[in-house]
N, C-alpha and C positions, 0 to 999 in steps of 0.2 A: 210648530204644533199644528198649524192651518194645515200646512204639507204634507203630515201623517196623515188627515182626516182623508184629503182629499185623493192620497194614492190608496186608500180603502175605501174608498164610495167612488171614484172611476170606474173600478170593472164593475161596478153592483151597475151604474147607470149602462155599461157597455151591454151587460147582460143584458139588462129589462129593457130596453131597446130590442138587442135582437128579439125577445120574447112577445115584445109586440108586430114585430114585422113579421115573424112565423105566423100569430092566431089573425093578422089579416090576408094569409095568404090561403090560411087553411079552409078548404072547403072551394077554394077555384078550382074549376074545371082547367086542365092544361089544355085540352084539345079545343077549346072556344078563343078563338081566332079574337085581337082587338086590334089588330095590326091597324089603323086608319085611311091605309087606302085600299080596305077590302071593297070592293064591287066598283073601284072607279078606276076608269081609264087609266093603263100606260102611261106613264108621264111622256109627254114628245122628249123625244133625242135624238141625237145623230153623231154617232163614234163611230169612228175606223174599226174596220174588219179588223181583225187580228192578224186572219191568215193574209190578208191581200191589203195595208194600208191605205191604198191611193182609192179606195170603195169606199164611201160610207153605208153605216146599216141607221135604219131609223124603226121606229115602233111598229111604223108601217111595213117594213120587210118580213115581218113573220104571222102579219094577221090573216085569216084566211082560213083556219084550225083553230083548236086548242092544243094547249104547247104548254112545257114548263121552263123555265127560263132558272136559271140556275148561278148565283152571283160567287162566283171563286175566285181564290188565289193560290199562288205557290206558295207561298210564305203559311199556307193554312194548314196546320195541321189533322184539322178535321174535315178538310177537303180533298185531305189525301186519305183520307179513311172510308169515304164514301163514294171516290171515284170508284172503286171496282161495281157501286150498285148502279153508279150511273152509266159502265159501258152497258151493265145488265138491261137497265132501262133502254136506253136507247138503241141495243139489238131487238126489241123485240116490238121495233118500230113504231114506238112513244117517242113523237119531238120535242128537244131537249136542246133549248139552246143558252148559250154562256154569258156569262157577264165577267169578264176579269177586272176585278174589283181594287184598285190601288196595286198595281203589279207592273212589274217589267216587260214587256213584250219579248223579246229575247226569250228571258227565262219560261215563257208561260208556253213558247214555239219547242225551247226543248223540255219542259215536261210532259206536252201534250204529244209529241214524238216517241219519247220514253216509253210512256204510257197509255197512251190509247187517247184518241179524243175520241169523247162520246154526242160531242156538240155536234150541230146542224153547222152552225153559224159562230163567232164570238166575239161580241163585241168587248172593244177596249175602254175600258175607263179606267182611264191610271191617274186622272186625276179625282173623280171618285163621284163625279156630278152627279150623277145618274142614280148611283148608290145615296147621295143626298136626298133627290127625289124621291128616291124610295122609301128613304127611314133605313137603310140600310144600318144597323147595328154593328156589324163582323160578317166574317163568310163563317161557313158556307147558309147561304140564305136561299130559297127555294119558293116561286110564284106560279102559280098555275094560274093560266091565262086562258079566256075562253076565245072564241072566233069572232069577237068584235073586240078585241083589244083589252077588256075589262078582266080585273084583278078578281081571279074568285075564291084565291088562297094563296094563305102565306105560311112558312115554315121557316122557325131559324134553327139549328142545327144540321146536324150529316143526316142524310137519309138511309138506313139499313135495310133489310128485309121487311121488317115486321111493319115499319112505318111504311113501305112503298106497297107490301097488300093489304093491310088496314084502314088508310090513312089515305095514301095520296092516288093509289092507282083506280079506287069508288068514286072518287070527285072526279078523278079523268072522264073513266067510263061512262059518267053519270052528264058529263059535258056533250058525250060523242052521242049519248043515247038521247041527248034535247037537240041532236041536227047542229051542234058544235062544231061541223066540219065542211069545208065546202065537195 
């Protein structure tokens, strides 16, 4: 009899649960960034080049500009959906460098073959350190970094159109126009 009750008040608590996790979401801003290392340094690293192993890249190899640093894998399928905006991006000489995020090297040489790399640079983290340091969630994850190394946005999902002149290409510009560039 216990047993009847409680497979008819299960979904009733499953529901009113989700019902309060919707009315505290309701009325958030998506676009208000709470990522926790917005405005702080780069975490220090130092991983192998992708293209050239026996190099390392550190935080230090791309400070000097603003840049957006771009955390992917092959295994991502929303990193396959967004690479065509990032060759776009990075033809139109916005720097754009990688982060292979838990991935194989091999495979990330022949996707990036395949397909176009749109990276400067790529560092490997296949074991994901860096992506720790980050708060790294999943790919594809996306940091706009200014010319002292500091974090001045974060995006988690694929980048489209709408989102890279809405969104991310005003923060760029808006870097380049505060002398963000050496």
């Amino acid at each position: 009899m216990k047993f009847l009750k409680l497979i008819y008040i299960l979904p009733l608590l499953v529901f009113l649960g989700l019902v309060a996790f919707l009315i505290t979401q309701n009325g958030r801003d998506p676009n208000v960034d709470t990522f926790s290392m917005l405005n702080k340094p780069l975490p220090a690293f130092t991983l192998a080049d992708l293209q050239d192993p026996s190099r390392s890249l550190t935080q230090a190899s791309w400070q000097g500009h603003p840049y957006f640093m771009n955390v992917w894998a092959t295994w991502c399928t929303s990193c396959a959906e967004e690479h065509p905006m990032l060759q776009a991006i990075a033809s139109s000489g916005v720097p754009l460098y990688g982060i292979l995020y838990k991935d194989q090297r091999a495979a990330a040489l022949d996707y990036l073959s395949k397909h176009g790399n749109p990276f400067q640079q790529v560092a490997n983290d296949e074991a994901g350190s860096l992506g720790i340091d980050l708060g790294v969630t999943g790919a594809p994850e996306t940091f706009l970094i200014d010319a002292q190394g500091i974090i001045r946005y974060h995006m988690d999902g694929p980048i489209d159109e709408a989102t890279w002149e809405h969104i991310l290409k005003p923060r760029y510009d808006a870097l380049l126009h505060q002398g963000g560039h050496s």
